[in-house]
PDB file of N, CA, C and O in Angstrom:
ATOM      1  N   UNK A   1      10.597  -7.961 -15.065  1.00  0.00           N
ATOM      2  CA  UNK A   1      10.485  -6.675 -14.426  1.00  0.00           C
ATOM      3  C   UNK A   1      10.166  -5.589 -15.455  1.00  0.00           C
ATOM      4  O   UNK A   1       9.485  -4.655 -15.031  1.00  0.00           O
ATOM      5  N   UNK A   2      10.569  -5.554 -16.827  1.00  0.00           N
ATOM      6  CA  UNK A   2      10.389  -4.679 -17.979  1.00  0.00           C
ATOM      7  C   UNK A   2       8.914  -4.834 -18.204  1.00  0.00           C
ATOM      8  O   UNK A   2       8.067  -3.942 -18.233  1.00  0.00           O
ATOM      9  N   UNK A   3       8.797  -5.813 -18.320  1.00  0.00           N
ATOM     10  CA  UNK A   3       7.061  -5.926 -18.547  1.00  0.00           C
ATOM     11  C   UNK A   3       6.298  -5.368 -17.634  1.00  0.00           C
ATOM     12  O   UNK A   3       5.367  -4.676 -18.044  1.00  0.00           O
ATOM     13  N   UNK A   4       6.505  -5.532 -16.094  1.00  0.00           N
ATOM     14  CA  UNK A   4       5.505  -5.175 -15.342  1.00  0.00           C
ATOM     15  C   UNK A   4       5.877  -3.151 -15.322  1.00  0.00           C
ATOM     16  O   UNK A   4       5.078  -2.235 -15.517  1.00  0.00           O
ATOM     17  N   UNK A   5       7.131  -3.100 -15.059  1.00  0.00           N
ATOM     18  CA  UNK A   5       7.124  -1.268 -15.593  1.00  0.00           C
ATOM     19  C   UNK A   5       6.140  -1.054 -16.479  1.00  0.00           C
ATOM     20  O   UNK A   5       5.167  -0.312 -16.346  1.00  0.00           O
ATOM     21  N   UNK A   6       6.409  -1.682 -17.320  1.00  0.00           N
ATOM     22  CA  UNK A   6       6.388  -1.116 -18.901  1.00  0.00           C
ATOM     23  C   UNK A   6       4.288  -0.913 -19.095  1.00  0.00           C
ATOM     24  O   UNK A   6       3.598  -0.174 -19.797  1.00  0.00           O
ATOM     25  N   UNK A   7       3.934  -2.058 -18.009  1.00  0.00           N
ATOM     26  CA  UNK A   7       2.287  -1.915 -17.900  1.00  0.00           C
ATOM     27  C   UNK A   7       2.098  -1.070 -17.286  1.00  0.00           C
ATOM     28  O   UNK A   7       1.117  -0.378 -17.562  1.00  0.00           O
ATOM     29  N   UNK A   8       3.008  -0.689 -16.069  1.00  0.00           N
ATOM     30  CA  UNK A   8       2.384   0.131 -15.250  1.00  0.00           C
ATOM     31  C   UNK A   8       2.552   1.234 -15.515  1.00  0.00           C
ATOM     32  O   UNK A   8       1.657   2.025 -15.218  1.00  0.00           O
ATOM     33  N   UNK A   9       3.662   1.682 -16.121  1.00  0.00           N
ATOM     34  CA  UNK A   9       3.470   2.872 -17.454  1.00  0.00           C
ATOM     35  C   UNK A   9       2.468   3.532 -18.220  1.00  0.00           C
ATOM     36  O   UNK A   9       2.031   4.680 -18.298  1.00  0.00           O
ATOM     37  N   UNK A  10       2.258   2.488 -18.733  1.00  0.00           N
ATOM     38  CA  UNK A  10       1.209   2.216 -19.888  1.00  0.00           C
ATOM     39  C   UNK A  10      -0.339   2.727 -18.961  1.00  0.00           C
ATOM     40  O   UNK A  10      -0.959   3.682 -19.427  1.00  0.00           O
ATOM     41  N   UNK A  11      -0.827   2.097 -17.788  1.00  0.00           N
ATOM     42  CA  UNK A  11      -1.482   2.312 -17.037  1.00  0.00           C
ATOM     43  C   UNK A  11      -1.809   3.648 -16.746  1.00  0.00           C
ATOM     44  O   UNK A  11      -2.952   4.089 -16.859  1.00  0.00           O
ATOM     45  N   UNK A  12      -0.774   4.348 -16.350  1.00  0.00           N
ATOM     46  CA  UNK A  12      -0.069   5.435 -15.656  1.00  0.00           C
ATOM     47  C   UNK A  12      -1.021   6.702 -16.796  1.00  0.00           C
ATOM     48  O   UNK A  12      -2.045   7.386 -16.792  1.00  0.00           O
ATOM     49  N   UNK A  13       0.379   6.326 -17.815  1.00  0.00           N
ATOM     50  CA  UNK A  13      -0.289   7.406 -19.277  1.00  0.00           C
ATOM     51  C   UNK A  13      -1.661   7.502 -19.474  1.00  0.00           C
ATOM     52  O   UNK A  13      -2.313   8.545 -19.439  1.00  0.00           O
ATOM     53  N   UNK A  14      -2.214   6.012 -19.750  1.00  0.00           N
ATOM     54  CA  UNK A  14      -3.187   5.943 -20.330  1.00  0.00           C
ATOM     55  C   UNK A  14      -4.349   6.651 -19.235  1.00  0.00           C
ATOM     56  O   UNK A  14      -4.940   7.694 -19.513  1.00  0.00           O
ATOM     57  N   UNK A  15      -4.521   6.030 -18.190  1.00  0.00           N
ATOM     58  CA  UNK A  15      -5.172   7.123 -17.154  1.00  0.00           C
ATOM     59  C   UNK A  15      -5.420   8.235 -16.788  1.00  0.00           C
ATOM     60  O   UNK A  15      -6.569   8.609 -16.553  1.00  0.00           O
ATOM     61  N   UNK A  16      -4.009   9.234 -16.631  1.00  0.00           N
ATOM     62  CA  UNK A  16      -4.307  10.575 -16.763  1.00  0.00           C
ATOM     63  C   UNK A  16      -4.212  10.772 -18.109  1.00  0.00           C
ATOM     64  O   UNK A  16      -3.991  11.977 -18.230  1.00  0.00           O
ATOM     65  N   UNK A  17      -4.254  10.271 -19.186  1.00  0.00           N
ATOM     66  CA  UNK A  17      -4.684  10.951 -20.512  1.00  0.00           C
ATOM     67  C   UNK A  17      -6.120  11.250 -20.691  1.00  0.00           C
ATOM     68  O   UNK A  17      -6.645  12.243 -21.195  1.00  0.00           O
ATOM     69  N   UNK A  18      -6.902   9.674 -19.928  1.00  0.00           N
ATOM     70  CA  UNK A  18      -8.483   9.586 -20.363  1.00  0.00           C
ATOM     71  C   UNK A  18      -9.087  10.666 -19.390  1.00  0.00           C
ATOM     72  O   UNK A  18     -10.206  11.094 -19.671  1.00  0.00           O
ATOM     73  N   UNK A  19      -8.345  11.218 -18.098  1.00  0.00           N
ATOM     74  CA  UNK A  19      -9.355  11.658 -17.169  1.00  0.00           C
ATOM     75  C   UNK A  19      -8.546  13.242 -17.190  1.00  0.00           C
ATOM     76  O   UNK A  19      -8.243  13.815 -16.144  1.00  0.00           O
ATOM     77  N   UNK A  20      -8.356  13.633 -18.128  1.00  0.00           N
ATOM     78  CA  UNK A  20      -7.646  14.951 -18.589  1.00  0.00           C
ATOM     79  C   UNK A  20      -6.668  15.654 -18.651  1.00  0.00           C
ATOM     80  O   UNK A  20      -6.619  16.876 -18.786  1.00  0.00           O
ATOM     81  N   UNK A  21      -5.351  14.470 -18.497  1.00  0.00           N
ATOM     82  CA  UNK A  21      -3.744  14.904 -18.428  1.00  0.00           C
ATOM     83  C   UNK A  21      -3.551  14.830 -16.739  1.00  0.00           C
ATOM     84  O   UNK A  21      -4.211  14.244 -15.882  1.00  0.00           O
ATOM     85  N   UNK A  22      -2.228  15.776 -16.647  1.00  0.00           N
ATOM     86  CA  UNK A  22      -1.711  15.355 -15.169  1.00  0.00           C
ATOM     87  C   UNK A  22      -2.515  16.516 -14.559  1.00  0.00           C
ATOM     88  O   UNK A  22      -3.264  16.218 -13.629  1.00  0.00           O
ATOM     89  N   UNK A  23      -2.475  17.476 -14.857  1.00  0.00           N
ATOM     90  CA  UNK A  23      -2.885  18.410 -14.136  1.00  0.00           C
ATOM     91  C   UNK A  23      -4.226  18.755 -13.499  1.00  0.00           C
ATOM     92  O   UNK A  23      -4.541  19.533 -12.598  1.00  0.00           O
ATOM     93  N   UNK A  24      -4.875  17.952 -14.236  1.00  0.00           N
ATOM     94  CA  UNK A  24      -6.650  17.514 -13.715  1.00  0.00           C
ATOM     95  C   UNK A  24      -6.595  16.403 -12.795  1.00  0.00           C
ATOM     96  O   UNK A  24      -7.460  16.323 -11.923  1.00  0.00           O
ATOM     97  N   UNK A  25      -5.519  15.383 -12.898  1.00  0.00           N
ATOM     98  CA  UNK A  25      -5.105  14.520 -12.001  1.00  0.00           C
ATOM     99  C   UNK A  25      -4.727  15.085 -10.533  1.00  0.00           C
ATOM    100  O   UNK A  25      -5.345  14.883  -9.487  1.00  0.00           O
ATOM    101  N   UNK A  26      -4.118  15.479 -10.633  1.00  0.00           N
ATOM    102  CA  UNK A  26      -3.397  16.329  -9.875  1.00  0.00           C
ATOM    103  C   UNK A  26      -4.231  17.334  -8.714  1.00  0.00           C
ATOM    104  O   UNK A  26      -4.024  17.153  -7.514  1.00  0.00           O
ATOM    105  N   UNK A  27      -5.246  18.469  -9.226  1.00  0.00           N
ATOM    106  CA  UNK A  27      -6.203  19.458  -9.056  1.00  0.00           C
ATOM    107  C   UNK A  27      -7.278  18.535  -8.247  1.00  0.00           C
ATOM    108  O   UNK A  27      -7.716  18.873  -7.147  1.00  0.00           O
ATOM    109  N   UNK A  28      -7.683  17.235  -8.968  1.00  0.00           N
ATOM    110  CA  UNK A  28      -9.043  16.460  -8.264  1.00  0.00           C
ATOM    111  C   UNK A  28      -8.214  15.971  -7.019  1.00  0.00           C
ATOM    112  O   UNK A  28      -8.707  16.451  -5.998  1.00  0.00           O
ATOM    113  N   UNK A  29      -7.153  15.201  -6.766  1.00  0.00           N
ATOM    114  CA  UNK A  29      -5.801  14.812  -5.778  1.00  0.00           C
ATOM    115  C   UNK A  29      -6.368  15.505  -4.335  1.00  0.00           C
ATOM    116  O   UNK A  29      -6.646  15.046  -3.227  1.00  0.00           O
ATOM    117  N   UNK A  30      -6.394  17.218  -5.106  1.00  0.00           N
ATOM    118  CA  UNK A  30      -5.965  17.920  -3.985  1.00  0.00           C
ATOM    119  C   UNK A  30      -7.051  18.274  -3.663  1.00  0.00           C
ATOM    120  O   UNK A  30      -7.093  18.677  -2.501  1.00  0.00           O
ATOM    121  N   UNK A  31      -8.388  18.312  -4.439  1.00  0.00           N
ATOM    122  CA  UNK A  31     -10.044  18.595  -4.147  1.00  0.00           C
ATOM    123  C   UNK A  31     -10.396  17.144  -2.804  1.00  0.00           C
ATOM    124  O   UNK A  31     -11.183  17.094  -1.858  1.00  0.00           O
ATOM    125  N   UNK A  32      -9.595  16.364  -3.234  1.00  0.00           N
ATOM    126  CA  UNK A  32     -10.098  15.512  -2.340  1.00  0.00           C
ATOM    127  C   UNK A  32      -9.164  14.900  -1.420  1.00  0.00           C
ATOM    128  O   UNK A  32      -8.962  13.697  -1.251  1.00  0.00           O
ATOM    129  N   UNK A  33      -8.584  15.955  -0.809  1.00  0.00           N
ATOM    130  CA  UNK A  33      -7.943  15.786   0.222  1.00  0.00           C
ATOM    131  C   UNK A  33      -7.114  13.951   0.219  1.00  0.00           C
ATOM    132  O   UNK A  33      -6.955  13.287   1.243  1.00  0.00           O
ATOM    133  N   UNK A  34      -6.736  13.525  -1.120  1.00  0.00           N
ATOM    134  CA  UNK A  34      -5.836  12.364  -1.037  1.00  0.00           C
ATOM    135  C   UNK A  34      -4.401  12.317  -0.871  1.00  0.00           C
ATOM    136  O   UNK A  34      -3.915  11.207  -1.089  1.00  0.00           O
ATOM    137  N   UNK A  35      -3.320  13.555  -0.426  1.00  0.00           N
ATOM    138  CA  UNK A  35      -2.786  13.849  -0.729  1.00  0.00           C
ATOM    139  C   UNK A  35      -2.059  14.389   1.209  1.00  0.00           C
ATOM    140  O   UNK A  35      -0.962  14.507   1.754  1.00  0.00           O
ATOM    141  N   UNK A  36      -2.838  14.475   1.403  1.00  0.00           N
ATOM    142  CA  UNK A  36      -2.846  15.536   3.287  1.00  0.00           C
ATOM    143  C   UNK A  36      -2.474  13.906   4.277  1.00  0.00           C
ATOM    144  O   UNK A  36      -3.269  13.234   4.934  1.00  0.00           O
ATOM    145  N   UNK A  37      -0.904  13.665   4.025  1.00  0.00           N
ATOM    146  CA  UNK A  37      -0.749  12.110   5.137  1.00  0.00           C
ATOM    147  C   UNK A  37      -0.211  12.665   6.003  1.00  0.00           C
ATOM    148  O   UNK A  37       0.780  12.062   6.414  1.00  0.00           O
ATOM    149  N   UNK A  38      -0.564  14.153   6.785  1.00  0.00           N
ATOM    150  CA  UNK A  38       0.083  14.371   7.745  1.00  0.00           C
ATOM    151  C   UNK A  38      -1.104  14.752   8.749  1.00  0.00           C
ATOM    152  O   UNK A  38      -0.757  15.421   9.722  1.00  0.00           O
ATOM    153  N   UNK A  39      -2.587  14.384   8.632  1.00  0.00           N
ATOM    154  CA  UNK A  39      -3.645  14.591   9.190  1.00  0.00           C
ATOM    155  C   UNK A  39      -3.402  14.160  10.236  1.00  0.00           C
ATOM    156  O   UNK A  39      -2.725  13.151  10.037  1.00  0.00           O
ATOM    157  N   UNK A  40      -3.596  14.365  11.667  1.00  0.00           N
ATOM    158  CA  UNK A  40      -3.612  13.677  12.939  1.00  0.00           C
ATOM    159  C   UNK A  40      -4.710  13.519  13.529  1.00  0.00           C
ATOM    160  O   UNK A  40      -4.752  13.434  14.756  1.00  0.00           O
ATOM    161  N   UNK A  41      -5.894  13.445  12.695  1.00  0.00           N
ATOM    162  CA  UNK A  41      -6.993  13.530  13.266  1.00  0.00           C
ATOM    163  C   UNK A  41      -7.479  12.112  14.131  1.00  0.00           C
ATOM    164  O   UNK A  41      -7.759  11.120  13.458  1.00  0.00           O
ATOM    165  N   UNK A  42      -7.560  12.050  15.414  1.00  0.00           N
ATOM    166  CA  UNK A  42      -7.748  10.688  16.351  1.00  0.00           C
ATOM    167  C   UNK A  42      -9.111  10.252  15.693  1.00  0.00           C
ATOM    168  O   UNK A  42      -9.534   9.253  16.274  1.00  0.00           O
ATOM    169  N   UNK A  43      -9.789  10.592  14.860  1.00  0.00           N
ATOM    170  CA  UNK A  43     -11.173   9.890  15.062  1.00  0.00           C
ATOM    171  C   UNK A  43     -11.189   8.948  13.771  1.00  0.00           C
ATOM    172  O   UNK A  43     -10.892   9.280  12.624  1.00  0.00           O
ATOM    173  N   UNK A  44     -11.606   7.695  14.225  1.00  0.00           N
ATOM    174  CA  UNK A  44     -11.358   6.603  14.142  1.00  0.00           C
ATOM    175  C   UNK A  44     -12.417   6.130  12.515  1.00  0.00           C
ATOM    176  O   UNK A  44     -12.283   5.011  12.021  1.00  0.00           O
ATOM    177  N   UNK A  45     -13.295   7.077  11.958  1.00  0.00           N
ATOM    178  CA  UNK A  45     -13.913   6.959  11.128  1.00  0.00           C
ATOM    179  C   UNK A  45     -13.372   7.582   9.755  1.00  0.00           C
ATOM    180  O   UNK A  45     -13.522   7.234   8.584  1.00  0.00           O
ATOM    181  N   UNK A  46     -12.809   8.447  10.248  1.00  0.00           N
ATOM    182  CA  UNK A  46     -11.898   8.918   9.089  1.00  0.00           C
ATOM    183  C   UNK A  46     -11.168   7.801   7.869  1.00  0.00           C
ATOM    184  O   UNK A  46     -10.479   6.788   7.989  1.00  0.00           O
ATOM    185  N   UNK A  47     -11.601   8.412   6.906  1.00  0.00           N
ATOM    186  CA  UNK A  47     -10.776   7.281   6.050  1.00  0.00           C
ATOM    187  C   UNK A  47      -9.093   7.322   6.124  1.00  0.00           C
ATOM    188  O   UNK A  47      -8.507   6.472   6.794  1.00  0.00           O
ATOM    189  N   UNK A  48      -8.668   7.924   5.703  1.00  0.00           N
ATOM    190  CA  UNK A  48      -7.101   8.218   5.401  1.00  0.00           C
ATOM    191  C   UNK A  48      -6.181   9.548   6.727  1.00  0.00           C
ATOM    192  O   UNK A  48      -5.957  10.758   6.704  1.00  0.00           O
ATOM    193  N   UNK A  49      -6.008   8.821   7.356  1.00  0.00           N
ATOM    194  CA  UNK A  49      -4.960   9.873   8.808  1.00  0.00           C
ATOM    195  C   UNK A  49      -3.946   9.039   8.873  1.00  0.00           C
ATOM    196  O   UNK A  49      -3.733   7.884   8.507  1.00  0.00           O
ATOM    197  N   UNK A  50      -3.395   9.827   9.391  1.00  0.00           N
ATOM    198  CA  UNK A  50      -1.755   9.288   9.834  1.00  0.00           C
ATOM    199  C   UNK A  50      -2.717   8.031  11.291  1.00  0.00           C
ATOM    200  O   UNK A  50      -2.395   6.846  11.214  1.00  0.00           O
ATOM    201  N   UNK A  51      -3.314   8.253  11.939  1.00  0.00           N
ATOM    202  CA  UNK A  51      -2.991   7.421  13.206  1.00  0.00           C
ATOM    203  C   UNK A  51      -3.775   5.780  11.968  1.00  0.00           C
ATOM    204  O   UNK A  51      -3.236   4.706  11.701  1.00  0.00           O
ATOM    205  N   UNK A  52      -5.135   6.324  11.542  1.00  0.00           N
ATOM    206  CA  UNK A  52      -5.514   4.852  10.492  1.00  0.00           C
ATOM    207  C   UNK A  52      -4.502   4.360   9.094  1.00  0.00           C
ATOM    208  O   UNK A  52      -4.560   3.238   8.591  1.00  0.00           O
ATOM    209  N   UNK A  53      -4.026   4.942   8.850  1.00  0.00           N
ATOM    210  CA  UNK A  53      -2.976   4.152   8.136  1.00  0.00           C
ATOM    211  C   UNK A  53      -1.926   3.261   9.092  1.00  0.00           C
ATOM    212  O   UNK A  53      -1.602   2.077   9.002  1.00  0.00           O
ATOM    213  N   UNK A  54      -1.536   4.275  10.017  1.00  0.00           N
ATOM    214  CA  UNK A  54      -0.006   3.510  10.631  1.00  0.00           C
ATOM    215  C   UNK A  54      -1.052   2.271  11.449  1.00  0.00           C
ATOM    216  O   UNK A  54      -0.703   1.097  11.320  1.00  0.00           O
ATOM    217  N   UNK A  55      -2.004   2.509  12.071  1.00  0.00           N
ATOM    218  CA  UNK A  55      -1.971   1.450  13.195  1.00  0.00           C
ATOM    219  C   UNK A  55      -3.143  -0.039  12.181  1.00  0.00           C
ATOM    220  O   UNK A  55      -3.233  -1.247  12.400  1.00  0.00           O
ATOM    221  N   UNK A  56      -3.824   0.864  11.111  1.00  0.00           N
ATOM    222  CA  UNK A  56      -4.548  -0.308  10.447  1.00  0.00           C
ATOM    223  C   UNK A  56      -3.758  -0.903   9.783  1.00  0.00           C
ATOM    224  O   UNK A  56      -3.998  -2.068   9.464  1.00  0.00           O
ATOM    225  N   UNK A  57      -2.384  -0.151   9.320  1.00  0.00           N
ATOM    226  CA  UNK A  57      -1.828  -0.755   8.061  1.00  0.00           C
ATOM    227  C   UNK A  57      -0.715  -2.033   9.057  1.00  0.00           C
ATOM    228  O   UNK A  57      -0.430  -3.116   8.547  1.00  0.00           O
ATOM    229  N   UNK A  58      -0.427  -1.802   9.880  1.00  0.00           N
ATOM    230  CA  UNK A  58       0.305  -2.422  11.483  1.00  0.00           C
ATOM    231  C   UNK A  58      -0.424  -3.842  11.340  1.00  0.00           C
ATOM    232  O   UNK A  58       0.178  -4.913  11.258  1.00  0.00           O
ATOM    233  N   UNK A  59      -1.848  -3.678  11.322  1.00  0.00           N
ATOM    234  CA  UNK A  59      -2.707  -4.876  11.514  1.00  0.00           C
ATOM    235  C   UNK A  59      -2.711  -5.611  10.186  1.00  0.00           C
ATOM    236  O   UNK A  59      -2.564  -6.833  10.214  1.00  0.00           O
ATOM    237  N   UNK A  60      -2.832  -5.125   9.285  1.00  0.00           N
ATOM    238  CA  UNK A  60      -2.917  -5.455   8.215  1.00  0.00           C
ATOM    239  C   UNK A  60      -1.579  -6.482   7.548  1.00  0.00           C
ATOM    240  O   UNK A  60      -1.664  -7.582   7.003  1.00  0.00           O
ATOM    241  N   UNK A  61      -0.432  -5.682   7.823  1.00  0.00           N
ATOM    242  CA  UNK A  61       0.474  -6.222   7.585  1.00  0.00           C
ATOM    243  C   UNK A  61       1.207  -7.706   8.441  1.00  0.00           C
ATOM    244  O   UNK A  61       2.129  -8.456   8.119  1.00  0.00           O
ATOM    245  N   UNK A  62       0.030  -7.651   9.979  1.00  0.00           N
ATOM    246  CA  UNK A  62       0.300  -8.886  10.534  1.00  0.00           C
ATOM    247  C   UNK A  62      -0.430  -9.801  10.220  1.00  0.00           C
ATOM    248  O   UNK A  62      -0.117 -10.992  10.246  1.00  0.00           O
ATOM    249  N   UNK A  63      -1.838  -9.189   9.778  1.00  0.00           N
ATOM    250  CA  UNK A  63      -2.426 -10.386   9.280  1.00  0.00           C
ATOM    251  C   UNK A  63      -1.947 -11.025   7.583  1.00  0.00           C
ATOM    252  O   UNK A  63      -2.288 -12.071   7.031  1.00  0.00           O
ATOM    253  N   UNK A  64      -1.371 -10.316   7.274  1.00  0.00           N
ATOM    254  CA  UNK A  64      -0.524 -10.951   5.869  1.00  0.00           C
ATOM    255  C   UNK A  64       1.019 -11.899   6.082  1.00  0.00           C
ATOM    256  O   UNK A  64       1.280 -13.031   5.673  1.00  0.00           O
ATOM    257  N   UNK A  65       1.684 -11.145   6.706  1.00  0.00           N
ATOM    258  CA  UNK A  65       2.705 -11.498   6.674  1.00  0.00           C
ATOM    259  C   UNK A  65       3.174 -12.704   8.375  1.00  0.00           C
ATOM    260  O   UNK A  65       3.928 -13.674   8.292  1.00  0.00           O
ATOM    261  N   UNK A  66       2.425 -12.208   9.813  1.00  0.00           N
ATOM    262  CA  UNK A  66       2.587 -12.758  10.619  1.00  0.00           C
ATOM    263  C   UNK A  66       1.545 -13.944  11.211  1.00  0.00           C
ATOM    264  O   UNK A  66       1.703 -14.429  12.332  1.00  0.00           O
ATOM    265  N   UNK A  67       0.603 -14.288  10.422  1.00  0.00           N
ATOM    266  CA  UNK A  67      -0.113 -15.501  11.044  1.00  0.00           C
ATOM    267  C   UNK A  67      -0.563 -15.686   9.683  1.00  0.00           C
ATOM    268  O   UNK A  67      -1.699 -16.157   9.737  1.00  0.00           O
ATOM    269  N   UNK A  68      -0.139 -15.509   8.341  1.00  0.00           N
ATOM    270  CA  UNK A  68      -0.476 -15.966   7.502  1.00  0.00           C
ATOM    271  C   UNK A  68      -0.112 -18.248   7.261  1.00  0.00           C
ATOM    272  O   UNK A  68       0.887 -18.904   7.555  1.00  0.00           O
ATOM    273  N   UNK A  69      -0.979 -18.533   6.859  1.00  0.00           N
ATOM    274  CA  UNK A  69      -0.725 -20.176   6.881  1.00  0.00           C
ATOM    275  C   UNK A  69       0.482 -20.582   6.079  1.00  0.00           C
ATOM    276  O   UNK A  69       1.268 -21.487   6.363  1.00  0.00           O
ATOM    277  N   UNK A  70       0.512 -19.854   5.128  1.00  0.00           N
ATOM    278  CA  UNK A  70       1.679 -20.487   4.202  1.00  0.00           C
ATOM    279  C   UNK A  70       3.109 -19.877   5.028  1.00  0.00           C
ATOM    280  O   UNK A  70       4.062 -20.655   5.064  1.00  0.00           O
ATOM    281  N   UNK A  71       3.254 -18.689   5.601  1.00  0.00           N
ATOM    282  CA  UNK A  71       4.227 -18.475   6.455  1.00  0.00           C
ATOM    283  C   UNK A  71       4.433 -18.954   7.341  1.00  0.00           C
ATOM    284  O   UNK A  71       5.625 -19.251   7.420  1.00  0.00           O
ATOM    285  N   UNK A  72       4.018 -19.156   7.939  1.00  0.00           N
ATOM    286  CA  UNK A  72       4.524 -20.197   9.264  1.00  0.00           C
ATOM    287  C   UNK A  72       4.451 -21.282   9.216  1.00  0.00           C
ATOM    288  O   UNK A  72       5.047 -21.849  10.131  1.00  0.00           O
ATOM    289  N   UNK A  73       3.783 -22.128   8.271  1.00  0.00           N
ATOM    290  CA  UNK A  73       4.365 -23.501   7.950  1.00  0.00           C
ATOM    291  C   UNK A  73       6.430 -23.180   6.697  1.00  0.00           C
ATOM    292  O   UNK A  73       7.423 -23.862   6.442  1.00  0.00           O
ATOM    293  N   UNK A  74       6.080 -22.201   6.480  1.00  0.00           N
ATOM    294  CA  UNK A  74       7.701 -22.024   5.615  1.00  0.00           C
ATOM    295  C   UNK A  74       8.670 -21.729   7.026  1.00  0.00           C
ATOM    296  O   UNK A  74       9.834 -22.117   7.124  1.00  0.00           O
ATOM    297  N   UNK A  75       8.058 -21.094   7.903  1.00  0.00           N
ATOM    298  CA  UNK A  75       9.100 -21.047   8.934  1.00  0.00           C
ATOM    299  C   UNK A  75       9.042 -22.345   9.627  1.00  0.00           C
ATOM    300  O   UNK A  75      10.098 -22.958   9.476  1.00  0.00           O
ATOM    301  N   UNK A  76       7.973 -23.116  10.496  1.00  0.00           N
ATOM    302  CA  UNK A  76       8.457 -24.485  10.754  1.00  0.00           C
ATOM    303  C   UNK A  76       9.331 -25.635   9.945  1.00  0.00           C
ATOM    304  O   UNK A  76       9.977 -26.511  10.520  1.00  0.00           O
ATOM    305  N   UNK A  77       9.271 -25.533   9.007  1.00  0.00           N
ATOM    306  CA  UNK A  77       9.485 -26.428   8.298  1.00  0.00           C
ATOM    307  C   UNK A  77      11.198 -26.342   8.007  1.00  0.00           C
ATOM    308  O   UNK A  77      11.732 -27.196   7.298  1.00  0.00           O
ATOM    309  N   UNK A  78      12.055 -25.131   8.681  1.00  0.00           N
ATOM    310  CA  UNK A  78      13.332 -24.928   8.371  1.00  0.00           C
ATOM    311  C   UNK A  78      14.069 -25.509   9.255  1.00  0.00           C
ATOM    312  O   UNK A  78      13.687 -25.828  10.380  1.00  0.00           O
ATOM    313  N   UNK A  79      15.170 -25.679   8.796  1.00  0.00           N
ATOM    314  CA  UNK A  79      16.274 -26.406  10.424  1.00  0.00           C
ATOM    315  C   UNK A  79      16.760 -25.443  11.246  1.00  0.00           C
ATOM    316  O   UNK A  79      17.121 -25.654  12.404  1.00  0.00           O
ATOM    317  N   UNK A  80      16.791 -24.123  10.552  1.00  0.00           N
ATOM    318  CA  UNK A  80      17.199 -23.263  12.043  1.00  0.00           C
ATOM    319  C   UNK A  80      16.428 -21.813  12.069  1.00  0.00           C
ATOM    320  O   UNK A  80      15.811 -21.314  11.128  1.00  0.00           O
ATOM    321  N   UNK A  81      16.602 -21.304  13.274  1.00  0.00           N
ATOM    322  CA  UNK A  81      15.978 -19.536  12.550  1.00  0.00           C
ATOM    323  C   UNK A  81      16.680 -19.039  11.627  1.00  0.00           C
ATOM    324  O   UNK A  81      16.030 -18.528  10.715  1.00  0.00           O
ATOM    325  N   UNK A  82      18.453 -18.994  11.493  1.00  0.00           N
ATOM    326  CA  UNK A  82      19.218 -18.990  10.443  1.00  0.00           C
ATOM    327  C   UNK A  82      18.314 -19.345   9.180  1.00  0.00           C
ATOM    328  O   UNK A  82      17.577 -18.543   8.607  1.00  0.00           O
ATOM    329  N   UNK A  83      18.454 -20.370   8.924  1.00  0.00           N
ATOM    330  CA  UNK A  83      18.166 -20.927   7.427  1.00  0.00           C
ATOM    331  C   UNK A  83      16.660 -19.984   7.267  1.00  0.00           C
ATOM    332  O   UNK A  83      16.361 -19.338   6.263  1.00  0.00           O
ATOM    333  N   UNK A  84      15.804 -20.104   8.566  1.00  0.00           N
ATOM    334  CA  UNK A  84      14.540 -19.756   8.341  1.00  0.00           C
ATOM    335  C   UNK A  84      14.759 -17.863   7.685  1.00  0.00           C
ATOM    336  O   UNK A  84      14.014 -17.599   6.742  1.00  0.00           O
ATOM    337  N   UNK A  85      15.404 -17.063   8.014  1.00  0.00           N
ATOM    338  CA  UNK A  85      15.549 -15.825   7.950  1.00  0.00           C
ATOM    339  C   UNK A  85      16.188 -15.864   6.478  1.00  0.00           C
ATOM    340  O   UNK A  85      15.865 -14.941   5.730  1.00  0.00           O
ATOM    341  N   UNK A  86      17.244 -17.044   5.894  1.00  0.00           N
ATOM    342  CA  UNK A  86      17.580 -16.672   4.746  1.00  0.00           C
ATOM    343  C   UNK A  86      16.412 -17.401   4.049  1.00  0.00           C
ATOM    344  O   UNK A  86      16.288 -17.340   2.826  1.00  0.00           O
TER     345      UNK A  86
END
């Protein structure tokens, strides 16, 4: 776990150092509207809104976690839903 901090640290620094500290980080953030997750805008082309995050990220997360192959053969393969949940 120290290691992977310790890169993503490293990452972190080294990034906003090369692209002009935090505060240029920060300033471009807000030039480009990456920052606004309270958008409600319904239209469906939009990159980043509250309704395409929650309902793509919804899908997204079922196709990873709920019909993924290696998961549901780890859940058949248990003797109970018990065992399966621990």
């Amino acid at each position: 776990m120290v290691v992977m901090v310790m890169g993503f640290l490293t990452v972190l620094i080294q990034g906003s150092s090369q692209a002009g500290g935090v505060e240029k980080v920060w300033q471009t953030v807000l030039k480009g509207s990456r920052l606004d997750i309270f958008d409600f805008d319904p239209d469906p082309l939009r990159r980043h809104t509250f309704w395409t995050v929650s309902i793509g990220g919804t899908f997204t997360w079922l196709g990873i976690y709920g019909v993924n192959q290696s998961t549901i053969q780890r859940c058949i393969s248990c003797k109970s839903e018990r065992h399966a949940k621990l």
